[in-house]
FIZA-60652 format. One record per residue (C-alpha): x, y, z; residue in one letter. Coordinates in steps of 0.02 Angstrom, whole numbers, plus 50000, padded with zeros to 5 digits. Example, Ala and Ser with C-alpha at 12.3 -4.5 7.8 and 13.67 -1.06 7.14 Angstrom:
% FIZA-60652
506154977550390A;506844994750357S;
This chain:
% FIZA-60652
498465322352230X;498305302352261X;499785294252182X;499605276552063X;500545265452077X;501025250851900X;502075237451873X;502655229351734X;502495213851652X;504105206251580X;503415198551425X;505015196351335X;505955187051477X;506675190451642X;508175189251737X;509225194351893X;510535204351768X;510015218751671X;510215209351515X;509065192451486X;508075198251367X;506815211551278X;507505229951261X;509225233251200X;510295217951175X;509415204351113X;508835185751212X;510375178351253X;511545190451235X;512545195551373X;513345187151548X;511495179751596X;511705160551620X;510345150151563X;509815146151728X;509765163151783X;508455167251618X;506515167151652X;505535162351501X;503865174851490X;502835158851524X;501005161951551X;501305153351736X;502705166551796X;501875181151725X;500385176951807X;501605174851972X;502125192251944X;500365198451910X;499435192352055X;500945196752182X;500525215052086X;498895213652122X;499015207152309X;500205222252354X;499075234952288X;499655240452125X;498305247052006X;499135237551849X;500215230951767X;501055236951595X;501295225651443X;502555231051308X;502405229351131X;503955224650997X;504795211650916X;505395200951078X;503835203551162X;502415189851182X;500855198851109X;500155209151247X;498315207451200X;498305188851194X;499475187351365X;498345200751462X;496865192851432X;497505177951486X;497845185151654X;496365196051661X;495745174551706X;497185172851849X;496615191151931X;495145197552019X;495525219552019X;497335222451938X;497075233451800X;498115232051620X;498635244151535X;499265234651366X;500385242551243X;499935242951077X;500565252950902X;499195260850790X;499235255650604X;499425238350642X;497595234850653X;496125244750590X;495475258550721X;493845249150706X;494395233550743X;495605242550883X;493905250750958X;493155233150951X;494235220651020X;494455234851172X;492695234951196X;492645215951200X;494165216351326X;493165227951462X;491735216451456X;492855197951482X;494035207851605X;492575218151701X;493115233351641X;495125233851686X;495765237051521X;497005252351500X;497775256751332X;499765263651312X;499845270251141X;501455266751073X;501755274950910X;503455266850840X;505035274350870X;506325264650750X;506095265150566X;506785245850543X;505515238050684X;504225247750611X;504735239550428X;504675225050521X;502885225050547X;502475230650359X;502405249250401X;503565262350292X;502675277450348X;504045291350407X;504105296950603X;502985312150569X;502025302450454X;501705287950609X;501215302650734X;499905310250602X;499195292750592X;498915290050764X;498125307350779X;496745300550656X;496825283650733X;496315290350890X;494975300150821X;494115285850757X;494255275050902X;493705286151011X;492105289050892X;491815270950871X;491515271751065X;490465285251053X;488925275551054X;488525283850875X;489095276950713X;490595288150662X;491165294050484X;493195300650450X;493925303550312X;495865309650320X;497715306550251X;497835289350313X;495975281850359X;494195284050287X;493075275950374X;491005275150360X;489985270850513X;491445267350650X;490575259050800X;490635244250921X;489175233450988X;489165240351115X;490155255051193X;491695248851325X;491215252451517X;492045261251544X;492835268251395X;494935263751418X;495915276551487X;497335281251359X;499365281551390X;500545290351288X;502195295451278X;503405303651171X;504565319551178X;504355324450982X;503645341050949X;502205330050833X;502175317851007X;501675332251107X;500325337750991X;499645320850982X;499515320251173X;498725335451204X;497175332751084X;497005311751143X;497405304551295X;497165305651498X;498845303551544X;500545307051469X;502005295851517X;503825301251513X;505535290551544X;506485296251715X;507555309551700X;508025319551833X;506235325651935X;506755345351859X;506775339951690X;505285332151722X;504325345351765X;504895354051618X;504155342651490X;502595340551599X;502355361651591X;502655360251406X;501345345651379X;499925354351495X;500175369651402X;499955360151241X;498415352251312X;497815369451387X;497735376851199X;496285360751142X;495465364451317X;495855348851413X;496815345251563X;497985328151582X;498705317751727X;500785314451691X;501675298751741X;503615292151732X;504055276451689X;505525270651797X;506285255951886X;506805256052068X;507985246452185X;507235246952354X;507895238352502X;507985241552704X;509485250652709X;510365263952560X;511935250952569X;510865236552507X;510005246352397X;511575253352327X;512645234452344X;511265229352229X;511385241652104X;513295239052108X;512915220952096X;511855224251925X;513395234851850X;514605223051895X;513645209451805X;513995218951625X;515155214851508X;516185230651424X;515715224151272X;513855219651284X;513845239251340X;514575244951180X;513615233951083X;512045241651153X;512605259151136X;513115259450973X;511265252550945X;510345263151049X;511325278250971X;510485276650779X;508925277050882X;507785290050790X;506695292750951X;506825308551036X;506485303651184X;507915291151178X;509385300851142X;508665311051295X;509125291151376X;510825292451306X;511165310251348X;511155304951559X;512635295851560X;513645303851444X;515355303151509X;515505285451614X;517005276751602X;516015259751535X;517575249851575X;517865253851733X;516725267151813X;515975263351988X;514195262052021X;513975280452092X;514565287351940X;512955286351865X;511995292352006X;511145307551897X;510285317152039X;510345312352230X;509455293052212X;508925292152023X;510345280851942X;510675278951758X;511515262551737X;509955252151677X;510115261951526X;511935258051466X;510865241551396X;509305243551394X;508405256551268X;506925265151336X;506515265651527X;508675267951570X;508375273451773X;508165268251909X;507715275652094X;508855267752205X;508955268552403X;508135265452571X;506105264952578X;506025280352655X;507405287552521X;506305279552380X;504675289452452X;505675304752475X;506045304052266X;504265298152226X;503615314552322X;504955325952213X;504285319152049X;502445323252148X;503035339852180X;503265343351975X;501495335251938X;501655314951917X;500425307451966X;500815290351895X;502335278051924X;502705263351820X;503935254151911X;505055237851870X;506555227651939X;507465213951905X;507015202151946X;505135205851924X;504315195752036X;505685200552195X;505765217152165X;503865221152151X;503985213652345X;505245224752390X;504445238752343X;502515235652391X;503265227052561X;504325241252603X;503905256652483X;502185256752479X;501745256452646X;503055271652687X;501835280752563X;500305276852640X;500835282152804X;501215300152742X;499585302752648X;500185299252481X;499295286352428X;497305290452505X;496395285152361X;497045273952296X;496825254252273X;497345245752454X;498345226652465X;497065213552421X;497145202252569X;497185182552546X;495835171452613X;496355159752707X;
């Protein structure tokens, strides 16, 4: 199995703390001086795109929310400041028609030469969704997207498409002209309905990073889910990572992050993260249940030999991180292999460092074992 390889665009800020920005506490909460803050300016992103590009990741992922630049409008921005880096934007059904969805996709492949991939974000929190004009229930938002993604992938078809369900009714779905070739679908969730949803949809489901066995577990559970509608899936994990020469840099780093948070930003961003109604979430929360948040050291939340927890005392989602030599890194990346991922999204803060830390020193561990035949090699500057 030929691993891929993501990163991910910061579009809500960046920052050498763990707190400058996007999920969790709010911009300009926390210890982050101003200096230290990155502004999601079209010019760094596109910094942190092309370095993605030039160490061989396959693309980049773009988040949706609130705090977030728009992830359509920045992509295809980029998609002008790139030659091969795929992007794989984030986007939340019942925002926009599924016929408009289908069409401004289809537009997006032809500009970018076909390197659009779509992350299907349902909604998780009832007050963002409110937000955005949508009251709909959890359950409710899952059903929707099942019909949304009926009709977008029938609008593709190449033959005008009728639906009529709960939430759309549409007469004649289709696009000018179908996408080529058609966007490869993300998803994630851990919900029963989120499973369900999966299973009938996309190509590849993508989970947070718990520890690889747990892992595993919800990757059985979805490919038996997608056995029953007679299609097979790819699985990835979304993660960050700390990679350095030697575990005691890696580690000093990660130690350096912790240090960097105040007691009371953590609450703060607990007691937030706790009314979360996402499953997946509280799954977050449930890793470091038990750290001493004012005063526990940095291998405390070490949750399985290299996988470390702290990212997630303030940020929601995404709350691990694989921490350790390049060779220890590779040695974790081939355990979550060994239980079926395929796919890594990766991150680090800051962005635009870490993604050479990793592709300089990471990367090229993996391609020496085998790991990564297949897949999309370093683009190499002319001169």
């Amino acid at each position: 199995m030929s691993l891929r390889f993501h990163w991910f665009l910061p579009t809500s800020g960046d920052s050498r703390s763990l707190i400058g920005g996007g999920h969790g506490l709010q911009r300009g909460h926390g210890r982050a001086s101003a200096a230290a803050y990155r502004p999601p300016s079209i010019d760094y992103l596109g910094q942190i795109a092309r370095s993605a590009e030039q160490l061989g990741f396959d693309a980049v992922l773009t988040p949706t929310g609130t705090w977030c630049e728009d992830a359509w409008l920045v992509t295809a921005a980029l998609t002008q400041q790139t030659r091969t880096l795929r992007f794989l934007v984030a986007f939340r059904p019942g925002f926009v028609s599924p016929t408009l969805a289908a069409q401004m996709a289809a537009t997006y492949q032809r500009i970018s030469g076909g390197r659009l991939l779509l992350n299907v974000v349902t909604g998780g929190e009832t007050a963002e969704q409110r937000r955005f004009g949508d009251r709909l229930s959890k359950d409710e938002r899952y059903a929707r997207t099942d019909e949304f993604l009926s009709i977008v992938r029938g609008a593709w078809s190449g033959t005008p498409y009728d639906f009529s369900g709960v939430h759309y009714q549409v007469e004649g779905a289709t696009v000018a002209e179908p996408p080529a070739p058609v966007p490869e679908l993300y998803f994630g969730g851990s919900s029963a309905a989120a499973g369900r949803v999966a299973a009938r949809h996309v190509q590849t489901y993508l989970t947070w990073g718990e520890p690889p066995a747990q892992v595993g577990e919800k990757i059985a559970w979805v490919r038996g889910l997608a056995a029953e509608e007679g299609r097979t899936l790819r699985f990835g994990v979304r993660l960050h990572v700390i990679a350095r020469d030697t575990s005691e840099e890696a580690w000093a780093e990660a130690g350096r992050l912790l240090a960097g948070l105040d007691p009371e930003d953590v609450r703060t961003a607990q007691q937030t993260l706790a009314r979360s109604e996402s499953v997946g979430q509280k799954r977050m929360l449930a890793l470091h249940e038990g750290f001493r948040r004012d005063g526990g050291g940095v291998h405390d939340l070490e949750i399985h030999p290299g996988l470390w927890a702290g990212v997630g005392l303030v940020r929601g989602g995404a709350g691990t991180a694989l921490v350790g030599s390049h060779a220890e890194v590779a040695d974790l990346i081939e355990e979550y292999a060994a239980q079926g991922v395929a796919e890594f999204v990766l991150s680090g803060y800051p962005h635009l460092e870490e993604a050479y830390w990793f592709g300089e020193g990471v990367l090229p561990e993996l391609r020496r074992r085998g790991a990564l035949d297949g897949a999309r090699a370093p683009v190499r500057l002319s001169a």
